[in-house]
VEXTITOR-551232 format. One record per residue: z negated, x negated, y of N, C-alpha, C, O, CB in turn. Coordinates in steps of 0.2 Angstrom, whole numbers, plus 5000, padded with zeros to 4 digits. Atoms other than C-alpha are relative to their C-alpha. Glycine has a CB too. Example, Ala and Ser with C-alpha at 12.3 -4.5 7.8 and 13.67 -1.06 7.14 Angstrom:
REM residues 2
500049964994496149384978500049965006499749915005499450055000
500150044994496449324995499750045005499650015011500749985002
END
This chain:
REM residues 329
500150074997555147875044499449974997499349914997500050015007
500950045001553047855037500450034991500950044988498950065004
500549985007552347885021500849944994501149884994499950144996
499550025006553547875006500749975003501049925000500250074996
499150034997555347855018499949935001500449905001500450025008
499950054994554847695025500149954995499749944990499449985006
499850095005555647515017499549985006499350015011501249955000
500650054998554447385021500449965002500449904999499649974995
499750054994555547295036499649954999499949914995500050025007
500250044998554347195039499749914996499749864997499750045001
500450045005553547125022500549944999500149895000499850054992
499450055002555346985019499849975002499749934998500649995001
500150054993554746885035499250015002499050025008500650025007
500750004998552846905034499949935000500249894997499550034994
500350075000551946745040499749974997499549914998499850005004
500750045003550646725028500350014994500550074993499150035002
499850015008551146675011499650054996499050034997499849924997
500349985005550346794999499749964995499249974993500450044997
500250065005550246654987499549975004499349935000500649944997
500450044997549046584999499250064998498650054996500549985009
500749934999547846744998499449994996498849974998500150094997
500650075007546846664981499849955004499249965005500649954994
500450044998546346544989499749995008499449945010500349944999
500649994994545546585005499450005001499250054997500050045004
500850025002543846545007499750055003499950085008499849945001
500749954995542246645014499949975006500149925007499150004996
500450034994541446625029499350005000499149985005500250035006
500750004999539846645026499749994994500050014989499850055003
500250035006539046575013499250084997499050084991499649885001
500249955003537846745012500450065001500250115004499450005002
499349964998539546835012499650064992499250034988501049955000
500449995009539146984995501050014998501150074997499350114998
499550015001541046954992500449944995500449884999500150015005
499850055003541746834980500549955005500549895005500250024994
499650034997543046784993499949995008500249965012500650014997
500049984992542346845010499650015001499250034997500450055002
500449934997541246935021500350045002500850045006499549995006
499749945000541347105019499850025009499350015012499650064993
500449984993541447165038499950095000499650135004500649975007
500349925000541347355033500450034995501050014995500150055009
499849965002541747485022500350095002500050145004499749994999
499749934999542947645022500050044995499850024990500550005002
499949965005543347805011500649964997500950004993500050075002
499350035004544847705004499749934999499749934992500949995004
500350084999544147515005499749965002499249995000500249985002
500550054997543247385011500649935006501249935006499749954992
499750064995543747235026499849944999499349925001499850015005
500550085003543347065020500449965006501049975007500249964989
499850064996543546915034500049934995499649904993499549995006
499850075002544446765028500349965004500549975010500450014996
499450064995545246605035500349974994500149964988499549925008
499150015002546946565031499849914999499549885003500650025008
500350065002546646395020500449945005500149895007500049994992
499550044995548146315030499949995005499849945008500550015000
500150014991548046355048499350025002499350025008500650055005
500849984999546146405048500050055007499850045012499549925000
500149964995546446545057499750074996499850094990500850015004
500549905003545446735054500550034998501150035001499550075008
499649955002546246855044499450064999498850055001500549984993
500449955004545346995036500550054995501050084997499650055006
499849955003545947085021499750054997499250044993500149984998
500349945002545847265017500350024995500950024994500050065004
499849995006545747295000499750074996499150104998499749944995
500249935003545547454989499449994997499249934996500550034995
500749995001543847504983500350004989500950024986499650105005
500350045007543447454963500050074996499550084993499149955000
500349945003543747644956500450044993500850074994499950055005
499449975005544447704938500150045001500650054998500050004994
499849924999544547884943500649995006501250015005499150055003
499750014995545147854960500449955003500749965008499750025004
499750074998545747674961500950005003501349975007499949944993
499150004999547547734960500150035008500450005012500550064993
499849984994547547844974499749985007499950005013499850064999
500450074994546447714986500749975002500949975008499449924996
499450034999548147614982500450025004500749985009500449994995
499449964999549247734987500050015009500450005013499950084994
500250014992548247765004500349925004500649935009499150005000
499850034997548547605008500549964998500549904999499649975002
499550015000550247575002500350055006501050055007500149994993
499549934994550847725016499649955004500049925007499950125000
500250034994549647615029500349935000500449915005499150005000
499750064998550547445024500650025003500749995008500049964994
499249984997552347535025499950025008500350005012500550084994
499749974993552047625042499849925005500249915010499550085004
500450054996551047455050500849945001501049905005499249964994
499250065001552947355044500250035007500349995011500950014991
499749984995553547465058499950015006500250045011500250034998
500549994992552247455072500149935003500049894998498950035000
500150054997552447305085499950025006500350055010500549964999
500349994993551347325100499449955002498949944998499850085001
500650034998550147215109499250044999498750014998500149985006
500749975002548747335105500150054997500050114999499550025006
500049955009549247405087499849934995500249884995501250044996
500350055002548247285076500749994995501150044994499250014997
499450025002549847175066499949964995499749914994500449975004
500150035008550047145049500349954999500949935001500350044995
499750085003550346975041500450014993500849974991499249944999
499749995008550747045023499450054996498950064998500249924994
500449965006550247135007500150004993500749994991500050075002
500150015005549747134991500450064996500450114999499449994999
500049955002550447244978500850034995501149984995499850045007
499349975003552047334969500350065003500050085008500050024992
499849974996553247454973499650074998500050115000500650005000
500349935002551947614966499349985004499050035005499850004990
500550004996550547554976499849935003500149885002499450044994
499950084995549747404988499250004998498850045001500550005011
500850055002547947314981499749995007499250015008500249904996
500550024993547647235000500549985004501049955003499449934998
499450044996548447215015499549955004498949965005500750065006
500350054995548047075027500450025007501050035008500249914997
499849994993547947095045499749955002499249915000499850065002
500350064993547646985062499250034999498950084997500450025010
500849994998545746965066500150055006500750065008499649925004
500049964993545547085080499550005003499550015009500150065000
500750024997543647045084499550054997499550064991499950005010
500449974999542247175086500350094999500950115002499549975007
499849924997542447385085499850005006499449975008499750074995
500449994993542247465101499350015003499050005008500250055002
500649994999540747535097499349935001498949935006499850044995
500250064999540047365094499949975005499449965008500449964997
500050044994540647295108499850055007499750035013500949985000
500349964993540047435120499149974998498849935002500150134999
500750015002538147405112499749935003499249925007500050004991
500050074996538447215116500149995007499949935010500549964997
500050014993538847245133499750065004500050095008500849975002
500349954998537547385136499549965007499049995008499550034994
500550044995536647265150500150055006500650065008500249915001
500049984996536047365165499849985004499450015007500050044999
500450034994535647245178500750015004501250015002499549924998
499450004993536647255195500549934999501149934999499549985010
499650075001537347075192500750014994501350004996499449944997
499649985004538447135176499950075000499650094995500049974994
499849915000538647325179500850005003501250045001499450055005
499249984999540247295189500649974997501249984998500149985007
499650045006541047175176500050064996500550094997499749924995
500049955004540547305164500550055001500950064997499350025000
499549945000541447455170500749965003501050005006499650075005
499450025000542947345173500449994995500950004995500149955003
499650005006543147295156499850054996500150064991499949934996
499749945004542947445150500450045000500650074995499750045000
499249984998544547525161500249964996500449984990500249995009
499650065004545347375154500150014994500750004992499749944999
499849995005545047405137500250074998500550094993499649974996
499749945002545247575137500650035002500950074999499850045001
499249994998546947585147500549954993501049984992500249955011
499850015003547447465133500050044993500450024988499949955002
500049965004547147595121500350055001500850074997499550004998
499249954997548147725131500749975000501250004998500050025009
499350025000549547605132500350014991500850034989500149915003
500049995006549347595112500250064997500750054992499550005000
500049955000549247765111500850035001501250064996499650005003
499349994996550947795123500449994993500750034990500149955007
499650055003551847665112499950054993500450084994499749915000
500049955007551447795093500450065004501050065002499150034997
499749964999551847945103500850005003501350045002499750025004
499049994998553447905111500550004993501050034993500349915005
499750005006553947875092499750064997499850084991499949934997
500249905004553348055088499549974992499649994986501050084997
500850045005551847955078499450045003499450075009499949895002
500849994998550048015080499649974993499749964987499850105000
500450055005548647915073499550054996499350054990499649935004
500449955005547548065069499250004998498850044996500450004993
500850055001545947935067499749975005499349925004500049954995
500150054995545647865084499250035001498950095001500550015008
500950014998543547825086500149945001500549895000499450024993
500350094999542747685092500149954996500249894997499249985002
500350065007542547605073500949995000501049974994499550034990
499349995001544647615075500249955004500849945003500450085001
499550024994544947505090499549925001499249915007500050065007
500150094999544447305088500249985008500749985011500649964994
499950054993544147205104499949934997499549914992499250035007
500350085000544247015105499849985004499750025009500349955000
500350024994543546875113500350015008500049995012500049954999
499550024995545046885127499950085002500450105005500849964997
500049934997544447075129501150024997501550045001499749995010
499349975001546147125120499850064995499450044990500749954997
500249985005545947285112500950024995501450014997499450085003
499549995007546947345095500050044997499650034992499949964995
500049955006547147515085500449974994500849934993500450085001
500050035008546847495068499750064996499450114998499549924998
500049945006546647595053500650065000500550125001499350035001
499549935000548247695051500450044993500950074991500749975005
500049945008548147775034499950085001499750114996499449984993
500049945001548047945042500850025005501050075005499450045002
499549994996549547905054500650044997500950034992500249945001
499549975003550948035054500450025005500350045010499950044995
499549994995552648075060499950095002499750124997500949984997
499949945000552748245068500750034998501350004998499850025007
499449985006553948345057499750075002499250095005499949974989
500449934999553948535058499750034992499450094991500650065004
500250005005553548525039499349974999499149984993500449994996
500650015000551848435041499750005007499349955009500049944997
500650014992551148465060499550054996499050014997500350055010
500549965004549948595048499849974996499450014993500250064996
500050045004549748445037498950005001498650005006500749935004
500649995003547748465031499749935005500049885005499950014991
500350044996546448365043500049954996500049964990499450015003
500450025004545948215039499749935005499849875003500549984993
500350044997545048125052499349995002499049994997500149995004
500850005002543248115057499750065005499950075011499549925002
500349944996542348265063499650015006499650065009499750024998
500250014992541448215077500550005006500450035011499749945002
499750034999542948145084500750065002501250065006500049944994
499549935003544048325079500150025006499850025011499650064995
500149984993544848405091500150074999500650084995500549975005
499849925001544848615093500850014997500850054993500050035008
499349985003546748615088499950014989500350044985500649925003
500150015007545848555070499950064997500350084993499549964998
500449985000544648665071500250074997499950104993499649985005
500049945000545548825074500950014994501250064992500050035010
499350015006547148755061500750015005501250025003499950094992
499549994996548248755077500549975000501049975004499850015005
499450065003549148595068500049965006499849985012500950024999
500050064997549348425075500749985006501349995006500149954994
499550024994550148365092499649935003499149915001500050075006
500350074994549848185105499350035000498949995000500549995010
500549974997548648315110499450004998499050025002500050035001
500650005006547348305096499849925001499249905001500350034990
500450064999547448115099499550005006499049985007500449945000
500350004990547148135120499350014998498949985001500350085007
500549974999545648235113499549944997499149925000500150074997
500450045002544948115101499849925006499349885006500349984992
499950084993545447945117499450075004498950035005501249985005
500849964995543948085128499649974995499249924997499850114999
500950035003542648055115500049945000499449925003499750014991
500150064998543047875115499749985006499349945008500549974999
500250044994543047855132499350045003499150015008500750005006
500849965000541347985134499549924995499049914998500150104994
500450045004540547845120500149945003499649915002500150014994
499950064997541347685130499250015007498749975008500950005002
500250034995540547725146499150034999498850015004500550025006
500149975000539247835140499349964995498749954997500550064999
500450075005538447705123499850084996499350074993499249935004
500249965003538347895115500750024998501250015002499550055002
499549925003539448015104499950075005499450095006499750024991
500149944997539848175114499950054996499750114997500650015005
500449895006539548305097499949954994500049974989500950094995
500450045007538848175085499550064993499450044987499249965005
500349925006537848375077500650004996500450014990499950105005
499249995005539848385069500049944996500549934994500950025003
499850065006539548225058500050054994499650094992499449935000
499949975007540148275041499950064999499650084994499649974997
500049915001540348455045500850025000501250005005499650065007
499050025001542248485039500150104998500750124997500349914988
499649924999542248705037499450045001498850025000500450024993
500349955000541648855039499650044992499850044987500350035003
500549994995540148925039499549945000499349914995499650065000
500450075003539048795044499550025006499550055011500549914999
500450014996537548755051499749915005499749865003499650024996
500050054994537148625068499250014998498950064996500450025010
500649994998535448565070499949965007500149905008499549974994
500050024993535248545089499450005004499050045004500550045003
500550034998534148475099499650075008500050095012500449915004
500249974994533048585112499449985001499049944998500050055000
500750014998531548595123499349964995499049914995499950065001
500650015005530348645109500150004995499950034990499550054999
499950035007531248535096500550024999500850065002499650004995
499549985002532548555085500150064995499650074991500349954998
499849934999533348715081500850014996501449994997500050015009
499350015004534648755068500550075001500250124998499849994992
499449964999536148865072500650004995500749954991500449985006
499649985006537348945061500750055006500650095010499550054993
499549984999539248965064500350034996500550014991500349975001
499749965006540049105057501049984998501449994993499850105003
499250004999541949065063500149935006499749895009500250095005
500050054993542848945075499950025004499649985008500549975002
500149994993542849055089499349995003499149975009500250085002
500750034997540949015089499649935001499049925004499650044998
500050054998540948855087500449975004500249925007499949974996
499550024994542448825100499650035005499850005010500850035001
500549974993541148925114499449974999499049975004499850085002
500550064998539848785108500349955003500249945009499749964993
499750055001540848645109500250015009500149965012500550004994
499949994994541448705126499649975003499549915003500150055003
500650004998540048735132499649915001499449895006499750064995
500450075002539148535126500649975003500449925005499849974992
499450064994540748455135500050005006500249965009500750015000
500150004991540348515152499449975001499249945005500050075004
500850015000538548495149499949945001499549915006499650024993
500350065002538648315143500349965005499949935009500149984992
499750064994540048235155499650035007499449985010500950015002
500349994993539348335170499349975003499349955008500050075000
500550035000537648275167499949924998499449884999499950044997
500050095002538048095160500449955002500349895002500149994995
499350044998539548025167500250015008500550055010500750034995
500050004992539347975188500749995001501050045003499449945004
499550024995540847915193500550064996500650084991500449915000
499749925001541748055198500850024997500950074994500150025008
499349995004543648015193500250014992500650054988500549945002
500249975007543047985177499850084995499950104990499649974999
500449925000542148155176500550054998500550104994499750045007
499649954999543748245181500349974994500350014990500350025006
499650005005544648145168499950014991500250024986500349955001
500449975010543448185152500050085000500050114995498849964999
500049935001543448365158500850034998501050084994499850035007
499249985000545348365158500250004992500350044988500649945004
499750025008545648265140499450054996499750084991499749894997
500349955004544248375132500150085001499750125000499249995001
499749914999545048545136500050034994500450004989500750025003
499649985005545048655123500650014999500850014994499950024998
499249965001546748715128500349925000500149885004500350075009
499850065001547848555121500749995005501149945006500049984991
499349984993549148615136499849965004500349945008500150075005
500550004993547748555148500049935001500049905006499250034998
500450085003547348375138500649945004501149935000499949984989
499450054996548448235151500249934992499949904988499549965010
499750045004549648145141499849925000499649905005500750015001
499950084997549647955139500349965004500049925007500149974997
499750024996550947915148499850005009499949965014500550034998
500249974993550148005163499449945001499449905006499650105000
500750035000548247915159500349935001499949915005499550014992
499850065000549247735159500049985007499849945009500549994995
499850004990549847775180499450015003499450005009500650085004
500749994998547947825183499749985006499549935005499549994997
500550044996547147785197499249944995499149884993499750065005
500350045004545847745187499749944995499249904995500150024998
499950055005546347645174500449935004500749895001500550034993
499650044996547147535188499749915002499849885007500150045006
500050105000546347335183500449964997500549954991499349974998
499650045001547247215183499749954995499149954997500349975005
500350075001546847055170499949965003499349955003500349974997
500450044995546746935181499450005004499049965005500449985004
500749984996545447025193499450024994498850014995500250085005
500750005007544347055176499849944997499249934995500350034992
500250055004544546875171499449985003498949955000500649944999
500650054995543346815187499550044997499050004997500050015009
500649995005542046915176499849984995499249984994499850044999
500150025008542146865160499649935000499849885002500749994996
500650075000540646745157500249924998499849884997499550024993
END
């Protein structure tokens, strides 16, 4: 159904002319893009914001990175992210407009605006005064139940995104959030659940770690650290940035300073990692239903980690739009 199988349904009846893409203009006249502002950089690409010369509406297009060694295989990444996107339609799966490109590889696809990443948007609405604290933790249920429904909507199709972090999930002004970035998305197959990591290591979930192959459950795990960093404005293992094997060393914060540890195996970094997941929610995260449900989604056992479907019925996650709208400034 992904990668290579998938005909491009979608691309015949794209709304936005490709012929149109040339001539869309910058938005910012200190944009370092010839046609855009770049809004961020990935290992495959860049995000450039554009408006649509005709209906002057936001697009952004992700185009591959500028490389003779590797340019081909950038393509190739997001020719398997344009083909699976032809076949995602959900209110909070970000939705392609078209793409650039042949049948060996895809130059740039264009997608909807989707606004701010999460992280962004938690930073911007870090205000802790009593007047906006109870808005605050409404639209954060809000945008995170809409990322469980997100979520639901891949799995039920025996999809996993494989890359869920905050920089993955665009909020707008209308508080709608959007998964995006799905060049690690894949079907579960029993020929690729062993299929080699390839998401971000903070983010990673014990199933990676111990090579126990990919399940819903590896995402539940990365949707914990989101929602630990939503309500939290931190990363819960931020020390695993850019530590991808064994043996390695953490440099970790104590009393009398920092302090460098050495992992010989997973079993001993899975009895850290425990261990820093009770520590951090138990100690950082007050409201209590939440507590129990970051302790649940961060299990190591991925038996343990409650499905989406379940997280979507939550108590919890139970605001409605309309009761959020009366806060919104």
């Amino acid at each position: 159904m992904l990668a290579s199988e998938i005909s491009s349904s979608k691309d015949s009846i794209s709304p936005l002319s490709v012929s149109r893409l040339s001539a869309a203009s910058g938005v910012s006249s200190g944009s370092n893009d010839s046609s855009g502002l770049i809004l961020g950089r990935g290992g495959c690409g860049r995000a450039i914001l554009k408006i649509d010369p005709e209906t002057r509406q936001l697009l952004v297009e992700k185009r591959a990175h500028n490389d003779t060694l590797l340019g081909p295989r950038y393509m190739q990444v997001l020719k398997r992210e344009a083909e699976a996107l032809g076949h995602l339609s959900h209110p909070n799966i970000i939705n392609k407009l078209g793409h650039t490109g042949d049948a060996r590889w895809c130059e740039s696809i264009i997608l909807e605006f989707g606004g701010v990443d999460l992280g962004r948007w938690s930073k911007l609405n870090s205000s802790h005064e009593d007047a906006a604290l109870l808005s605050r933790k409404k639209k954060q249920k809000l945008l995170l139940k809409q990322v469980v429904e997100g979520l639901k909507y891949l799995h039920d199709q025996n999809l996993i995104h494989r890359d869920i972090k905050p920089q993955n999930i665009l909020v707008d002004a209308q508080l709608r959030a959007r998964i995006c970035d799905f060049g690690e998305l894949m079907e579960l197959t029993e020929e690729n659940i062993f299929h080699q990591a390839g998401d971000t290591p903070e983010y990673r979930s014990p199933d990676q770690w111990t090579g126990a192959g990919w399940s819903p459950a590896s995402d539940m795990w990365s949707f914990g650290c989101v929602m630990y960093h939503v309500l939290t404005g931190k990363d819960i293992l931020p020390e695993l940035a850019n530590k991808t094997q064994f043996p390695m060393t953490l440099y970790l914060e104590e009393d009398d300073g920092v302090q460098a540890y050495y992992f010989e195996d997973k079993n001993e970094l899975l009895g850290w990692i425990d261990f820093e997941i009770v520590r951090k929610v138990m100690g950082n995260v007050t409201d209590p239903q939440a507590k129990t449900l970051l302790l649940n989604l961060l299990s190591i056992d991925p038996g343990k980690r409650p499905p989406a479907g379940y997280l979507k019925a939550h108590p919890w996650f139970n605001v409605d739009r309309p009761e959020i709208q009366n806060y919104l400034p």
